[in-house]
C-alpha angles and dihedrals in degrees: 000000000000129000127198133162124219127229147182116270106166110309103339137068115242141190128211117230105204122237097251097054082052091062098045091050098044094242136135136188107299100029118145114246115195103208116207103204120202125165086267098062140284134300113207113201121181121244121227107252116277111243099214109175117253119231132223119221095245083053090048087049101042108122098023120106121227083254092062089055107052082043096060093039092055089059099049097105100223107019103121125239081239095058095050 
């Protein structure tokens, strides 16, 4: 049996998996657990990895004028007139 302890991080309470049970189960930091909750306690179970499409910039792009674009770039505070 494992034993972990829960503590405060912001606003939620959090539990730390050690590394080993990671590697037994195949996970990594930022896996999807599904918990199944019952009056007795909680079963994690892992989720397969969600596909989500990856965009290219011209599909990101697609439907804005060339006027939309150097609009939004003039009001993002930090981004540099050399990289423009």
């Amino acid at each position: 049996m494992i034993t972990v302890n829960i503590r405060k991080q912001g606003g939620a309470a959090v539990i730390t998996i050690p590394s080993d049970v990671l590697k037994i189960l195949n996970l990594d930091v930022g896996s999807t657990l599904s918990l199944d909750i019952t009056s007795k306690g909680f079963m994690a179970r892992p989720l397969p990895p969600e596909n989500r499409k990856r965009y290219s910039l011209a599909e990101l792009l697609q439907g804005t004028t060339p006027e939309a674009r150097r609009n939004w770039q003039e009001e993002q505070p930090g981004l540099e007139k050399a990289n423009r």
